[in-house]
Every structure is written in structure tokens, then in C-alpha cells.
C-alpha positions in Angstrom: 59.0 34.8 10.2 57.1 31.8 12.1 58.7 29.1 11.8 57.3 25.4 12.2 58.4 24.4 16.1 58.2 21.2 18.6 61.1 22.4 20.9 60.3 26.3 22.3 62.7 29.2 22.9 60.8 32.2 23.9 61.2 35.6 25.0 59.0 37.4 27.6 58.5 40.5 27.7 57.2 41.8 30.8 56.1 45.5 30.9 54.8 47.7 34.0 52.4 50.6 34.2 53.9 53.9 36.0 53.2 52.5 39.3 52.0 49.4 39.3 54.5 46.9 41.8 56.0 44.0 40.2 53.4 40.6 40.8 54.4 37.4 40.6 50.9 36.1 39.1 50.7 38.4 36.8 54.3 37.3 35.7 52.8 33.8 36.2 49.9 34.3 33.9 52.7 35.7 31.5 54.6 32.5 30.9 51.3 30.7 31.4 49.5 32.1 28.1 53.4 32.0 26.2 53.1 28.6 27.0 49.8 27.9 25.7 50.4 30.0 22.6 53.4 28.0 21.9 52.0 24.4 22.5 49.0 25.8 20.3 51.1 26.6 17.3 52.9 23.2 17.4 49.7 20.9 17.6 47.7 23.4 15.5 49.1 25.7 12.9 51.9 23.3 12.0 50.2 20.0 12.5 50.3 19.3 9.3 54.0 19.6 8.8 54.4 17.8 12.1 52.8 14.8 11.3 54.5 14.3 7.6 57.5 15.0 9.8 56.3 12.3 12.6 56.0 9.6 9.4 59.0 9.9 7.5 60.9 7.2 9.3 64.6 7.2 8.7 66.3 4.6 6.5 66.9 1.0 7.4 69.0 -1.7 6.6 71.7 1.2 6.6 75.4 -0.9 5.5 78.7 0.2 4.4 81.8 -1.2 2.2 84.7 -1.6 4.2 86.7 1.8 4.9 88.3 2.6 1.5 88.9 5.9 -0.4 85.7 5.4 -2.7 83.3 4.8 0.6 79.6 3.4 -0.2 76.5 2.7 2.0 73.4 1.2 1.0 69.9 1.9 2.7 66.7 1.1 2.3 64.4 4.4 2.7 60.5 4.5 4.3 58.0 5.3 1.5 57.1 8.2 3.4 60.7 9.6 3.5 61.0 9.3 -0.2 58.4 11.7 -1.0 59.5 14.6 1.5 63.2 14.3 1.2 65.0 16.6 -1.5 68.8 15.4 -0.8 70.1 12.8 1.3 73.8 13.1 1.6 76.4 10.7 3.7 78.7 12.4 5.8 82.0 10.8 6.7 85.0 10.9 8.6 88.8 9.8 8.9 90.1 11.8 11.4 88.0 11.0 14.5 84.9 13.5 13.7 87.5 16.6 13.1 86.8 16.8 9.1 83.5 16.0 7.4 83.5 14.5 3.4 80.3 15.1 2.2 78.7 12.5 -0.8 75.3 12.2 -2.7 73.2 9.2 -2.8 70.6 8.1 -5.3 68.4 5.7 -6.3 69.7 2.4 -7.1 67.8 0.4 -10.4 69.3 -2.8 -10.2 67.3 -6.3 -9.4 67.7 -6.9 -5.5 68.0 -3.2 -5.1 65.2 -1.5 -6.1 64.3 2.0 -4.0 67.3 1.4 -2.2 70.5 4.0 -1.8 73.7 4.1 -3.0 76.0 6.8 -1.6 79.6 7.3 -2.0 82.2 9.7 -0.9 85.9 10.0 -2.0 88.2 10.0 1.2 92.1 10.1 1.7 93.0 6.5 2.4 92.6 5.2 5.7 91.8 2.1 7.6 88.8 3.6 9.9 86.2 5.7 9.0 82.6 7.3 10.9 79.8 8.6 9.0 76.5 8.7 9.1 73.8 9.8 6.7 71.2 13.2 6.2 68.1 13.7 4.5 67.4 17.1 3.6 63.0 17.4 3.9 61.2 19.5 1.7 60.1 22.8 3.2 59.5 26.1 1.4 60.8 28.0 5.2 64.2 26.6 5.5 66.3 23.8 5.4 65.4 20.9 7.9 66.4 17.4 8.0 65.7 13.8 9.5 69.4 13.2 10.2 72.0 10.9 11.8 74.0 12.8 14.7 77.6 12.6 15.2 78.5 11.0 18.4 80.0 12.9 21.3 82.3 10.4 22.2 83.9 12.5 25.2 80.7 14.1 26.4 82.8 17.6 26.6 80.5 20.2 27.2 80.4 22.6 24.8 81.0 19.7 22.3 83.3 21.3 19.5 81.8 22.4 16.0 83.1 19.7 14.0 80.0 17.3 15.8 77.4 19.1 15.5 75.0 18.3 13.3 73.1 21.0 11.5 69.4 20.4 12.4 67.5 23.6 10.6 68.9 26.2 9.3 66.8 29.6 8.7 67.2 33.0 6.7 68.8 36.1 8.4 66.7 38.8 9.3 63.2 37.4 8.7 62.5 38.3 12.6 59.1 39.4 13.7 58.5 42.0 16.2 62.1 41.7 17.7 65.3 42.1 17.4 68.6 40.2 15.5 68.6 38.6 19.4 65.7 36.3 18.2 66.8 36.0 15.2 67.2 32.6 14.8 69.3 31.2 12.0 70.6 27.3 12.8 69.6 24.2 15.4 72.7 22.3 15.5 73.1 18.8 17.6 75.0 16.1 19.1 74.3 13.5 22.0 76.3 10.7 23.9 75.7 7.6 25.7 73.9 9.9 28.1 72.8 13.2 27.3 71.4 15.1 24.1 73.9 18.6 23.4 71.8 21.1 21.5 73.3 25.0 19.9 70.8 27.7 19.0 72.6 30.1 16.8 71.0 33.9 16.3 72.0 36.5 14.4 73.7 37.8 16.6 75.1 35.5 19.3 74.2 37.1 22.5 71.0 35.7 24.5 70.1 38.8 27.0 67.8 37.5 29.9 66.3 41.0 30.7 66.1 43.1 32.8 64.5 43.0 36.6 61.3 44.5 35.1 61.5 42.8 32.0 61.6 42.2 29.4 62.5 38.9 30.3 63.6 36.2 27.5 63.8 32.8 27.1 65.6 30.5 24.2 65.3 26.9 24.1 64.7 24.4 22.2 61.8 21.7 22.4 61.8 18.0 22.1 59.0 15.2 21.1 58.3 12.1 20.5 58.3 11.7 16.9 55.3 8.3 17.1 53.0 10.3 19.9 49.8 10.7 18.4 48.5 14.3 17.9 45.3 13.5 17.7 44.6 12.5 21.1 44.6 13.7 24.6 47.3 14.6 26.5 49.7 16.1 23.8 53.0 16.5 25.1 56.4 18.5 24.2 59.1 19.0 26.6 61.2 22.6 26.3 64.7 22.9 27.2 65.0 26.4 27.8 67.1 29.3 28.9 66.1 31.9 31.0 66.3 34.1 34.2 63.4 36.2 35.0 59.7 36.8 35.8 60.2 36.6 39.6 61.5 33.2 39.5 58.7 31.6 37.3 61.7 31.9 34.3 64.9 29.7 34.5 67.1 27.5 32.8 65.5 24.0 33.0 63.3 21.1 31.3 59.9 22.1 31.1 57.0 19.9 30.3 54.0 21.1 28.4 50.5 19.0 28.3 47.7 20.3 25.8 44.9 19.1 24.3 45.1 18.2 20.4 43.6 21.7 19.9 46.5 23.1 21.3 44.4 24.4 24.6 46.9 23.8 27.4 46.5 21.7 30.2 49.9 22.2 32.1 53.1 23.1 32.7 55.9 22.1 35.1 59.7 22.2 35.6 60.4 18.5 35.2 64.3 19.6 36.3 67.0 22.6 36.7 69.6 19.7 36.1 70.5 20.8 33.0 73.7 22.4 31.2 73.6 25.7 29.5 76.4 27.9 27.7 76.7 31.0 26.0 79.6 31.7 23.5 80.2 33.9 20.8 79.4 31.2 18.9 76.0 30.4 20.7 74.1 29.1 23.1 74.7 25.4 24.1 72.3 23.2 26.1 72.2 19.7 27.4 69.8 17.3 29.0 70.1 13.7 30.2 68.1 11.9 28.0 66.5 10.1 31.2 64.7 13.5 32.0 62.8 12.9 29.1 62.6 9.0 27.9 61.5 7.6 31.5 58.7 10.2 31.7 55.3 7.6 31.2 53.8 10.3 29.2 57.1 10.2 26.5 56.2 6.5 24.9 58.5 3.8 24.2 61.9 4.1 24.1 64.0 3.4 22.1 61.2 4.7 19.0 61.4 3.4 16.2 63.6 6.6 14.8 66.0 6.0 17.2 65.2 9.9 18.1 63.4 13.0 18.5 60.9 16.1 16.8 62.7 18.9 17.6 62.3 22.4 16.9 63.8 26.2 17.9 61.7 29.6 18.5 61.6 32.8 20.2 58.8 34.6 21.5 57.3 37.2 24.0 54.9 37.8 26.2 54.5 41.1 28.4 52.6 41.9 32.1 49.6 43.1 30.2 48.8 39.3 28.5 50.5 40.4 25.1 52.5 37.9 23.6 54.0 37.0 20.0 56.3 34.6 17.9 59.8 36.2 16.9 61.3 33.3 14.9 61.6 29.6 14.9 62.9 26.4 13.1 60.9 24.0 10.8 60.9 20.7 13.1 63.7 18.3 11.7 63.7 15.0 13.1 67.3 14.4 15.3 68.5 10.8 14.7 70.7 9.7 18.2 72.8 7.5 15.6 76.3 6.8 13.9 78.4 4.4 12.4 82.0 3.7 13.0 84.1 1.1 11.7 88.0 0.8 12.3 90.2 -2.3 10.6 88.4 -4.8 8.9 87.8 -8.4 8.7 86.9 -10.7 5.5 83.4 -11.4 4.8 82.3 -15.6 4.5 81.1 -17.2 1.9 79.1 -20.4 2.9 77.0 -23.2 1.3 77.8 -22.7 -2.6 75.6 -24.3 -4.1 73.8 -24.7 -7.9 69.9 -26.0 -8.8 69.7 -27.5 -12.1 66.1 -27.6 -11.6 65.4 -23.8 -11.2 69.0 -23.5 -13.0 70.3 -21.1 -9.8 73.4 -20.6 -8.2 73.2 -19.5 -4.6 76.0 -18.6 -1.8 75.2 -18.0 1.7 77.4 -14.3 2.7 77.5 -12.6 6.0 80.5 -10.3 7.1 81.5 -9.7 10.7 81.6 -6.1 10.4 77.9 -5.5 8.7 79.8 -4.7 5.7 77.9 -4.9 2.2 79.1 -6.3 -0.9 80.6 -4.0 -3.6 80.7 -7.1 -5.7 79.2 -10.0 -5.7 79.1 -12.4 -8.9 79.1 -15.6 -10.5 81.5 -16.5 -12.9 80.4 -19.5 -15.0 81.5 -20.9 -19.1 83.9 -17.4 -18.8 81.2 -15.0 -17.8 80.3 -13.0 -14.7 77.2 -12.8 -13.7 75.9 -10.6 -10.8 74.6 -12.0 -7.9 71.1 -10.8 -6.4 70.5 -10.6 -2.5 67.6 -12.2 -1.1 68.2 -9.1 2.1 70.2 -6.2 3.0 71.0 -8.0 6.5 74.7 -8.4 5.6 75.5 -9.2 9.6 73.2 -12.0 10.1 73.9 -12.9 6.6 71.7 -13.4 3.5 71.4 -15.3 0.8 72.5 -14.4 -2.9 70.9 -16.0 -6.1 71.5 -16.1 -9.9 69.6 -18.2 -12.2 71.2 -19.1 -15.5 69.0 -18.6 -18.4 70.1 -22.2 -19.9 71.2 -25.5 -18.3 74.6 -25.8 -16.8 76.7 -28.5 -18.2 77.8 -31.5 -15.5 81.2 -30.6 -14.4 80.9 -27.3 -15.1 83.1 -25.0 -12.5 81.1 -22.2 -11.0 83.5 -19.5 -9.2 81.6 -17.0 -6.5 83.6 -13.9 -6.1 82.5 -11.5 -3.4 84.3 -8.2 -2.5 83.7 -5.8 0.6 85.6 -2.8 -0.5 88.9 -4.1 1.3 89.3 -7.8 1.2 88.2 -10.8 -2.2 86.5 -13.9 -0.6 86.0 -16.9 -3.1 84.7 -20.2 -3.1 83.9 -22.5 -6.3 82.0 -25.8 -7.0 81.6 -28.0 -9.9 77.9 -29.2 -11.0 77.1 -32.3 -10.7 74.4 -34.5 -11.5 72.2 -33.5 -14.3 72.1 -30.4 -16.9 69.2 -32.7 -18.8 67.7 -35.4 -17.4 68.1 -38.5 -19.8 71.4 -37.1 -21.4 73.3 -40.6 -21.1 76.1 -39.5 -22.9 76.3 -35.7 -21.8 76.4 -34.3 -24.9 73.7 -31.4 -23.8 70.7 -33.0 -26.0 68.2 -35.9 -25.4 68.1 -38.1 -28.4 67.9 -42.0 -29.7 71.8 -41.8 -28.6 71.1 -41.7 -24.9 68.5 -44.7 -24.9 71.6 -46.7 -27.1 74.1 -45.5 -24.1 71.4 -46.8 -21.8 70.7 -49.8 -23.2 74.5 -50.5 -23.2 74.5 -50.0 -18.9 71.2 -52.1 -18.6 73.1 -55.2 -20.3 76.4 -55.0 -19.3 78.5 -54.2 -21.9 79.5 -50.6 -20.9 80.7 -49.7 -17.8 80.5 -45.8 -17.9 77.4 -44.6 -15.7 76.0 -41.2 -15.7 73.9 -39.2 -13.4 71.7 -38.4 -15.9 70.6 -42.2 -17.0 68.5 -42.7 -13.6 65.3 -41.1 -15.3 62.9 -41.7 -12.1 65.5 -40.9 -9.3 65.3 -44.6 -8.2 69.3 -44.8 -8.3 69.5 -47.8 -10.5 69.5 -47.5 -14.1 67.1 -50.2 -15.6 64.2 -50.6 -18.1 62.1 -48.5 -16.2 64.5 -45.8 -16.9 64.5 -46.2 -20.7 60.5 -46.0 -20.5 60.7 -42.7 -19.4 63.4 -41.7 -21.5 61.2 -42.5 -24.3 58.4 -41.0 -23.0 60.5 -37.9 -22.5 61.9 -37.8 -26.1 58.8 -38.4 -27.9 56.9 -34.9 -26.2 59.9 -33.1 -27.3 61.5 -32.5 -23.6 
């Protein structure tokens, strides 16, 4: 079955006439019109695909509790990826990427959170933990995803199972024209500080080359920038490939591919042999320094903004005579060169507490060392909590959180801000001051005839017992000019 594609594997199939010699152009116009049939199908019959691929930007704001057995992370998801994804799961880890605890996210509903994620996974205790996050995209021909990669923290080559990332996976048997060989059936991947580590899984594990008169074959898998635009000249994948054949013109390298948007090609080159390949009987393993690829002008910026790559898996075959055809490939996922790790952890601060009787809010300033988000954060005021709302999701460079009481607080009244990371309680508490109600002389939560006696009393001497709330026009003296306003204040009902 053709699959959607934006990395290449291919096979060639090179066939000779009863005595016809073996030529090199011939072979040469043999991986030429693969080529060009390949690039074609990406920019053409998938484009579609591709570009709702190329704009569902990954999540943002991504922020987790402190390592605890009941983990959570927060994210804040693109429009776009919202309506492609299906799932998005989090992924997470206690025993240095050996075992994988798989959790759900949803939608959150609350004020402060709206359209963001809340996911959560239950893990054996433990003071460290590394996960990072997948979104399943909606496809009817397989399973792809715009996913987080573990990171290969060794750079072993092959990197072990447990860090690879499944990048598409594909039916068994849906083949065209070839054989379980080309069968395609999972893109898995990895990187480190260096290189990108891809595995191409068939049906049946073995990757035959060919013979010296063909067929030849070549599996791969292609790489793109996920912000290039489609739409305009040159168009440009690069192919890691595996291969040995067609005279030489077929080997294990980088290739770069240049097309026009309507898929016509323009060129191709070997942009390197420095690359590492690997066949097991668990598949075949390839890997690239990212260099190759990001320092070529014709790549874009780097880092994108994904933080990663369009990448896709296919077979195909072309033969001596010009023939050539898809076998199988992989929907394009979009491979995310990110994870989070977080070992220990230190105690989130709580600065400026503060409360507004004007706009009736209290507000706290929190920021945690470790980008840690809080599990709870509330108010607790006159024996009631109250949940605090962030202004942001930046929980490193800190953001502000705000609640605003529905009526006055009382002066004196003790306002407790309890904040929790998942590991460690930080509080910090204030009393109001000043003013519930302006004109309240004697605090008794109403403005009345009583406050303008208490007043009165100040102005002339005979009481002694000033309160903030006497100094009607903010002069900071109590006098007539405060009683004036007073009355004003009580006569329109205020």
C-alpha cells in the first residue's frame, strides 16, 4: 500500500535483456527517474497530508510536577495540532530510559487553563524521572505521530529498543508489487547531542541489496524541514538510505533531492557516505550527524520552531528498462529532537504576596528552579480555599497568580497562599491592611451615620483611635474635608 513519505527507502530493480552488457547510464537513468518518482509523490500526491503535517506545531509551555508516583505535565497545544491529533499520551521513565509508563492527557476546563493538557501517569516512587510526550495524528493509513524522542544519552550505536521512539507504524502485508522485504511495518527513532539514530522494521527483517545484475534495493528513510514551503521553488528532502548496487550509483549515504513544487526533479547528489548503518534481526539502523543536514543553506533555520524533522519510510523499484513502482511507505510523523529529565528537586518561591481591595485580588509572584508547575495553588482566606489562577504557564521565569474575592476583605484579615509542586509545600501569608470600605471609621464592614460620629470624634480630639479608612480623599490627615466626602458617599448609597 502507498504510504504518505518525506524520507525515501527504495528498491531498484535493475533487469537485463539476453545480451545486453551492464551500463552505468542506464543504471544512472534508473535511480534518476526513482528519484524523481519519489520526490513527486511527496510534494504531489501527499501534499496535502504534508502540509497539515508541516502545521501542527508541537505543544508549548510543556511543565511538570516534581517527580512523584502520580506524575503530571501541563502543555499548551497549537490550534492546528488539536484538530489532527487523536491521543496524546506522556511517556515516562524511572529507571534511566529502560521502562516506559505510559499516561493519557486531556483537556483541562478550568479558568487559567483553558485548551491546555493535563497528563498523568502512575510510577513506582522515585526521586528522578524522564519523559516526554506523543501525539498520535489522525490518519486513515496507519498510526503516525508528532512526538518527543527519547534521548540517546550514550550515543551507542545501535541504540537499544527501550529509546526508540515509535514514529509510524503500518499494517503487515499491505505490500505492492514486492515482497515481505519491503514490507514496511514501523519508523522508530532516537537522536543525541549529535546525530539522529533511525530503525526501519519490515516484515521480515532482512534488507537484501541485490544482486550484481540487479535487482538492486535501497531502504532509507527521508528527512525535511517541517516550515519549508512547498509551494515554492527549490523543494528539498534529504534521504538517508541503504544500498549497494547499480554500478556504484547505489550506496549507503545522505542523498539530497531538489524538485520543483510539482514534484519534477531538479537534482540529486550524495551530500555524504559518513553515515552509520546496521542490520539486525531486529532491523535496520541508520545514523546521520545532524550537521549533514541543518548547515545545508537550502535546510532553513535551525533550530525550527518544532525543534525537529518531517520524516517518512518507503520502498520502491526501478529496473534497466525505466520501470519503476512504490512497494510500501510510512505516513510522515513529525520527529520531535526533545526530552525532559528532572532528578531531586528543589522548593518552588513564593514572592510579593500581596491583596487589592480595590479590584478585591490576591496575587503571589511563583517561579520554581526546576520549571516545575503547580499541583496546587490557593488562597485560603475567612476559612476557605480558593484556587489561584496563573496569569502564564512560564513556571521558570515565574508568573503571576491571581484570585479576586467576590466581596470586600475585612482589615486584618490573614490571607495564607499555599502552593505545592508535587514534592515540597511553600507558604507565605499577609494580613490586609488599609481599607475593606472606604469611610468605615469604625470597621464594622458598613458605611453609616456611625462612621461620620467616629470621625467627628478624631477631627476634635476626643478619640484617639485612627483608622485607615477615615482618610476619605487619600490626603493622610483626617479632617472636615474627609467627613464631606463621607457624606457624599453615604447619601448615593456607596
Amino acid at each position: 500500500m502507498k504510504k504518505l513519505m518525506f524520507l525515501f527507502c527504495g528498491v531498484i530493480v535493475i533487469g537485463l535483456t539476453p545480451g545486453q552488457e551492464p551500463n552505468v547510464q542506464d543504471a544512472q537513468r534508473a535511480v534518476e527517474h526513482m528519484l524523481g518518482a519519489m520526490t513527486q509523490y511527496i510534494v504531489i500526491e501527499q501534499g496535502d497530508v504534508v502540509r497539515q503535517l508541516r502545521q501542527a506545531n508541537f505543544i508549548e509551555n510543556l511543565a511538570s510536577t516534581a517527580p512523584r508516583q502520580n506524575f503530571h505535565v501541563h502543555g499548551d497545544p497549537s490550534d492546528t495540532l488539536l484538530s489532527v491529533y487523536s491521543e496524546l499520551n506522556l511517556l515516562a521513565s524511572i529507571d534511566d530510559q529502560q521502562t516506559w509508563y505510559t499516561g493519557d492527557c486531556s483537556l483541562m476546563v478550568s479558568s487559567g487553563y483553558l485548551n491546555s493538557f493535563d497528563c498523568d501517569v502512575d510510577l513506582p516512587e522515585s526521586e528522578q524521572v524522564t519523559w516526554y510526550l506523543r501525539a498520535t495524528l489522525s490518519n486513515i493509513n496507519g498510526s503516525t505521530y508528532a512526538t518527543q524522542t527519547p534521548l540517546n544519552t550514550t550515543g551507542v550505536f545501535p541504540p537499544p529498543s527501550s529509546i526508540l521512539a515509535p514514529l509510524a507504524i503500518e499494517a503487515v502485508g499491505d505490500v505492492e508489487l514486492g515482497t515481505a522485504s519491503q514490507d514496511i511495518v514501523e519508523l522508530q527513532g532516537t537522536y543525541d547531542t549529535e546525530k539522529i539514530h533511525i530503525k526501519i522494521v519490515n516484515e521480515l527483517n532482512d534488507f537484501p541489496t541485490g544482486e550484481f545484475f540487479g535487482p538492486w534495493f535501497l531502504y532509507g528513510a527521508g528527512i525535511s524541514n517541517p516550515e519549508q514551503d512547498i509551494t515554492t521553488t527549490p523543494v528539498v528532502v534529504y534521504a538517508l538510505g541503504y544500498a549497494n548496487g547499480a554500478f556504484g550509483e547505489l550506496h549507503p549515504g545522505l542523498l539530497k533531492l531538489v524538485a520543483h513544487p510539482n514534484g519534477n526533479i531538479i537534482s540529486f547528489e550524495y551530500i555524504t557516505d559518513d553515515i552509520q548503518y546496521e542490520i539486525t534481526d531486529e532491523g535496520l539502523y541508520l545514523s546521520i550527524d545532524l550537521n549533514y543536514i541543518t548547515s545545508d543553506p537550502d535546510f532553513g533555520d535551525w533550530p525550527n520552531s518544532f525543534g525537529g524533522f518531517l520524516i517518512t519510510g518507503m520502498t520502491a523499484s526501478a529496473d534497466i528498462n525505466q520501470n519503476f513502482s512504490y512497494h510500501d511507505g510510512t505516513v510522515p510523523s513529525i520527529m520531535v529532537l526533545e526530552t525532559q529529565f528532572q532528578a531531586g528537586n528543589e522548593a518552588p518561591v513564593l514572592e510579593f504576596p500581596q491583596y487589592d481591595p480595590e479590584i478585591l485580588t490576591a496575587s503571589v509572584f511563583y517561579h520554581d528552579p526546576d520549571g516545575n508547575l503547580a499541583l496546587l495553588h490557593r488562597a485560603i482566606a475567612e476559612n476557605s480555599n480558593h484556587v489561584m489562577i496563573p496569569e502564564t504557564h512560564d513556571y521558570l521565569g515565574g508568573t503571576w497568580f491571581d484570585y479576586q474575592f467576590s466581596e470586600p476583605l475585612a482589615a486584618n484579615t490573614e490571607i495564607q497562599f499555599q502552593y505545592y509542586d508535587g514534592d515540597t509545600w511553600v507558604n507565605e501569608t499577609i494580613t490586609t491592611e488599609g481599607c475593606a470600605l472606604a469611610g468605615d471609621a469604625n470597621l464594622d464592614g458598613m458605611l453609616n451615620v456611625l462612621d461620620i460620629v467616629v470621625t467627628v470624634e478624631i477631627i476634635l480630639g476626643t478619640s484617639s483611635e485612627i483608622t485607615p479608612c477615615m482618610d476619605m480623599n487619600g490626603d493622610e490627615s483626617i479632617d472636615v474635608l474627609d467627613i464631606v466626602v463621607m457624606v457624599e458617599a453615604i447619601l448615593q448609597g456607596i
